[in-house]
N, C-alpha and C positions, 0 to 999 in steps of 0.2 A: 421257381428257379428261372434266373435268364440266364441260357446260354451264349455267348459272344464268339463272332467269328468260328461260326458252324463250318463252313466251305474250306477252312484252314486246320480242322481240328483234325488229328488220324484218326484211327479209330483205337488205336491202343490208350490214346488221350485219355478216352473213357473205361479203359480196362477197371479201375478201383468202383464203377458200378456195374460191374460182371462177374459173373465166378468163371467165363471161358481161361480169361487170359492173363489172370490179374498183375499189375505191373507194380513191385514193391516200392511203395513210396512209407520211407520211414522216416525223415524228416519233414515234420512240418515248422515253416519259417512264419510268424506272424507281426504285422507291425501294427501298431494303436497309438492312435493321439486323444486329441480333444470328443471326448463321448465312448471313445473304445473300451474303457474298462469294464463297465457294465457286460459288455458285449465276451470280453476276456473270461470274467465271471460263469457268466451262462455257457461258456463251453467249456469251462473248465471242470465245472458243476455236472456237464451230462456225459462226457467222455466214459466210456469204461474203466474198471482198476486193470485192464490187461487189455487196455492200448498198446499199438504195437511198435508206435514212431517215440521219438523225443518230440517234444516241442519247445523252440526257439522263440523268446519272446521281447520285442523292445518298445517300449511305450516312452513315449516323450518326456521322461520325468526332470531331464536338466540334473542339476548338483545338487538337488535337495532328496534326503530320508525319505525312501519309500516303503508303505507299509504293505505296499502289492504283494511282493512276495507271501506274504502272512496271512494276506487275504485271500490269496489265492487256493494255497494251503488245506486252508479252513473249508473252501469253497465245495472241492470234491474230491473222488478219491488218491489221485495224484499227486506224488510228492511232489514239491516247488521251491524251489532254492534263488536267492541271486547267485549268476553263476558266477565261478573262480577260473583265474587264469593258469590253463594247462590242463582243467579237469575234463576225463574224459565222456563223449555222449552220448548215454544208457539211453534206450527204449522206454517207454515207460516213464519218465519221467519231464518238467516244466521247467526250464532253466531262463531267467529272468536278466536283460542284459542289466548292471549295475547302475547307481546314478554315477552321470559325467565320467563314464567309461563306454566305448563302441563294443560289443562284439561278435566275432567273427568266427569264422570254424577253419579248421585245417587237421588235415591228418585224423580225422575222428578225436578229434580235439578242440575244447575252448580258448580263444586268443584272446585277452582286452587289452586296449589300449586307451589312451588321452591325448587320441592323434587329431586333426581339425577337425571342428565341427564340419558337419554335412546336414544341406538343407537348412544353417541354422542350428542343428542341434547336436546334441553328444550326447548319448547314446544316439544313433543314426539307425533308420531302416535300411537303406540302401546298401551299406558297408555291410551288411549282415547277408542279407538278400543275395548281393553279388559271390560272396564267398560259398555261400552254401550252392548255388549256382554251378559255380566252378568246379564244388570238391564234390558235389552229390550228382548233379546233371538229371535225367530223369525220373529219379529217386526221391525227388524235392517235391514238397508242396506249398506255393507259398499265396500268404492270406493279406491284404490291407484290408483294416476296420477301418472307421468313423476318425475323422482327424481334418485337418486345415491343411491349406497348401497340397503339395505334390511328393514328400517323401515318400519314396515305396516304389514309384512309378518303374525308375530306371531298372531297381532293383529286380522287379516283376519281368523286363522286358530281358532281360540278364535270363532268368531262371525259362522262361519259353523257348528261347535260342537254343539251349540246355537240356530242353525235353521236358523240366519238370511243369505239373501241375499249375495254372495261376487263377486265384480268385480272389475277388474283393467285395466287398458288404454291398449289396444292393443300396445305391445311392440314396433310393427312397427313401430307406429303414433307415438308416443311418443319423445319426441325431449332428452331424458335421460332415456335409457329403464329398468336402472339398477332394481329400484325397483319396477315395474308393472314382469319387468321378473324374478326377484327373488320369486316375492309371487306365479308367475303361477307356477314356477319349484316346490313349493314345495306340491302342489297337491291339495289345498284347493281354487280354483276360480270354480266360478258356471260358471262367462262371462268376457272373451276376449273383448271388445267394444273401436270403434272409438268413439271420443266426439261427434255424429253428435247419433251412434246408444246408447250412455249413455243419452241423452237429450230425446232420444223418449222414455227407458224404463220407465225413474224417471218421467216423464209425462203421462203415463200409471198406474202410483201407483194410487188404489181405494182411495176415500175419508173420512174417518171415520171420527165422529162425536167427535172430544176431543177439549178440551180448552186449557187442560196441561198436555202433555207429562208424566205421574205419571209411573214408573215403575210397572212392574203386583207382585203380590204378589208370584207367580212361573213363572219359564221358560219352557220353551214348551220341550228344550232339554238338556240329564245331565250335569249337571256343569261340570266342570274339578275345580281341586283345586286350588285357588287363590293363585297366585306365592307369593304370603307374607307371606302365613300362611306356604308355603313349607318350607321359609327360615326361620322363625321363631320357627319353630319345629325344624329345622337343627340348628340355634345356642344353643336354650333348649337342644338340646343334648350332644354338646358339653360343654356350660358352666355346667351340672348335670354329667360328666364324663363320659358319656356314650356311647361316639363314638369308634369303634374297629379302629384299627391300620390301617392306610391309611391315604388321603387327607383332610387336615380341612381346616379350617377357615381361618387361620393365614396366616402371608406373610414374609417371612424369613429380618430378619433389613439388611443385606447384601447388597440383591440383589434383591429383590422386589417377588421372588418367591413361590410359593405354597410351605407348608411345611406338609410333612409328621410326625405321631405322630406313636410313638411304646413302646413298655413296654421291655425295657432291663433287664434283671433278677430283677423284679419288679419294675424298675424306668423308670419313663416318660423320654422323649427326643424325640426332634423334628430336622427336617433333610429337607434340601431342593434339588431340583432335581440336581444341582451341586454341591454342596457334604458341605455345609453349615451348622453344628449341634449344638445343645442347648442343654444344662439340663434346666428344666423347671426354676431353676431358672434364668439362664443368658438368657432364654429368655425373661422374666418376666421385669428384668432390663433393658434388650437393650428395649421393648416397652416403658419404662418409659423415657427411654434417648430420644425415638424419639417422644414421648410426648412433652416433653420441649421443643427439635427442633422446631416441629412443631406451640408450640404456640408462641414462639420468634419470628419463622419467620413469623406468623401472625402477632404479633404486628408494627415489623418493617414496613411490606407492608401497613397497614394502616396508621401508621406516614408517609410513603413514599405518600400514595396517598391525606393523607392531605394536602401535600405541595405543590404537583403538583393542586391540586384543587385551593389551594390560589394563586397561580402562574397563573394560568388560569383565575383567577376571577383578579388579577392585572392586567393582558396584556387586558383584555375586556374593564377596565376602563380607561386604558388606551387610548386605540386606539378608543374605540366607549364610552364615560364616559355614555352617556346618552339610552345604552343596557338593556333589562331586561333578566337575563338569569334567568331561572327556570329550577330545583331547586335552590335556593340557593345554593352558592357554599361556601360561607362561614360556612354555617351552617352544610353543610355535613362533610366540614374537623372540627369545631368542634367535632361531633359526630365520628368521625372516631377517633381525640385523645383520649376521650371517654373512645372509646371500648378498643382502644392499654391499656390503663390506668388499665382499667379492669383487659384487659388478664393479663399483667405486675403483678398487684396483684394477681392475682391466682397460679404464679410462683411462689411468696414470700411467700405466706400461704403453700404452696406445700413443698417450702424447709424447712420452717421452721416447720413443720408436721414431716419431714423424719429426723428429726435432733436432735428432744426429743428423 
């Protein structure tokens, strides 16, 4: 076991390896990428059947059917589910975030959404990490395996602020050290841990008496402020004029780059770092051209994936007539002309709006 940042630790830190003083941590949060499942597996397999936390799980899987859940399952004595949105979070139990859904906890409750990727991906560590952060505070334990890149990291630095627990896979072990060694590098792990010393501390966790995971009405440590509400005061500034001359919001139609705003003997204009510049009105216009762009080329893709879908459901019935494929594949490229129809009309209402 390496422990990290000794001189920083309290000593309640280590209460879940004491019987003095034990500090109920019933949430464990775990994130896995690239080499993690094996890792998932082996704790999943040595855990007790009367473990005493939930355990939150999001592994990198994108939009594609995963058979994790199933493996998991099988794996040991803990039931494992992909979780559902609004189910609430029992002790004892492995709740798996979905593919191409984030989630999140609130209120002793499961959230999902199909809000932006983070880091790249959807399902997200971070998005999970932070919220359980928030709503559990010292309560929390949270884990980054074996994986690429840096997801996890913030998420981890979130949950110490918070009081909770943080560790990550001994870089060593790890068959992809990228993100166990990026969260160490950035100074917020309590424990370094092989999978062998992760399995003995999460089976050392005290037992408290809950049914349901309900978030505490405060957190043991100060909040930091919720990255939403940062950017959401950051756009209220901007759309109420109030931003001083420097870097906004915006992205120059050019060249995709950050655009600076400045007041030239009283007039707005905006400038991007290669030398790209607007009056607010011709910037005003080029968004509305890449507006249009935009939803044409939306329309189109969905006409385009209608047809590949009807093309796909003809070669099925062809070659195998007597196949059930679900979903429907007919009915999605209905819905998908649908929507193009839609967008198409909102083009038409638009031009014919700008044209009274």
């Amino acid at each position: 076991m390496v422990q990290v940042n000794e001189e920083r630790i309290a000593p309640e830190r280590l209460a879940p390896m004491s019987a003095q003083e034990p500090v109920t941590r019933d949430i464990v949060a775990i994130g896995a990428s690239a080499g993690g499942v094996q890792v998932l597996l082996q704790i999943a397999s040595a855990l007790p059947p009367d473990f005493p936390a939930a355990i939150l799980v999001v592994v990198h899987i994108g939009n594609r059917p995963s058979l994790l859940p199933a493996l998991l399952d099988r794996a040991g004595p803990l039931p494992v589910a992909s979780a559902k949105d609004g189910e609430p979070i029992l002790p004892g139990r492995i709740y798996l975030a979905p593919p191409d859904e984030h989630m999140v906890v609130t209120d002793g409750h499961l959230e999902l959404s199909q809000g932006p990727r983070e880091n790249r991906f959807r399902p997200a560590i971070d998005p999970l990490f932070r919220s359980v952060a928030e709503a559990y505070g010292s309560r929390a334990v949270g884990i980054v395996l074996s994986g690429a890149l840096s997801d996890g990291t913030v998420g981890l630095a979130a949950m110490r602020a918070h009081g909770g627990m943080t560790i990550v896979q001994d870089p060593a072990e790890a068959l992809v050290s990228a993100m166990p060694a990026n969260a160490l590098a950035a100074g917020n792990i309590d424990f370094a841990l092989s999978t062998k010393e992760m399995i003995e501390m999460l089976s050392s966790l005290p037992r408290p008496v809950v049914s349901v995971l309900k978030s505490p009405d405060t957190v043991s440590a100060p909040s930091s402020q919720p990255r939403d509400d940062l950017i959401a005061r950051d756009l209220l500034r901007q759309s109420e004029d109030e931003r001083h001359p420097g870097p906004t919001l915006f992205t120059c139609p050019d060249c995709g780059g950050t655009l600076w705003q400045a007041d030239e003997a009283g007039v707005l204009r905006f400038q991007c770092h290669v030398g790209h510049g607007y009056s607010w009105e011709a910037l005003l216009e080029q968004k509305s051209d890449q507006i249009e762009s935009a939803l044409w080329a939306t329309s189109r893709l969905l006409v385009e994936r209608a047809i590949l879908r009807r093309q796909i459901a003809a070669r099925i019935d062809r070659v195998a007539p007597n196949t059930t494929y679900e979903p429907d594949l007919e009915v999605l490229a209905d819905q998908d002309e649908l929507q193009s129809q839609a967008i198409q009309g909102m083009l038409t209402d638009a031009t014919a709006a700008t044209s009274v």
